[in-house]
C-alpha positions, 0 to 999 in steps of 0.5 A: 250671555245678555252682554253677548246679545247686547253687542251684536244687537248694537253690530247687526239689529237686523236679527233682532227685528226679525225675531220681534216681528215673527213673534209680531206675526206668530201672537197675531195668528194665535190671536185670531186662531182663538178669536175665530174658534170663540165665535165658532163654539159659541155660534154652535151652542146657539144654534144647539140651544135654539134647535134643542128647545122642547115645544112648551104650552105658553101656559106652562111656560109662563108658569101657569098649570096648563089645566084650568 
């Protein structure tokens, strides 16, 4: 089956060259596919973070008891 390929390959390299750069394209896509929802689910756990804070006395949250 690879001897098959191999010969039309050396005949026509046109198919093949088509299929690496749609594979070219497609592992592009996915790449930023992934790279933008990172970005997305990590800006949404920081603003998660930063709205969901409790508002702490600074005496306790450095440690300190707050009754003295």
């Amino acid at each position: 089956m690879s001897t098959f390929l191999l010969t039309l390959a050396k005949e026509n390299p046109w198919p093949a060259l088509a299929l690496a750069s749609l594979n070219l394209v497609v592992a592009l896509s996915l790449m930023g596919i992934a790279l933008a929802l990172g970005i997305t689910v990590s800006l949404l756990a920081w603003i998660h973070a930063h709205f969901d804070r409790q508002i702490v006395p600074i005496a306790s949250r450095a440690g300190r008891s707050a009754a003295r």
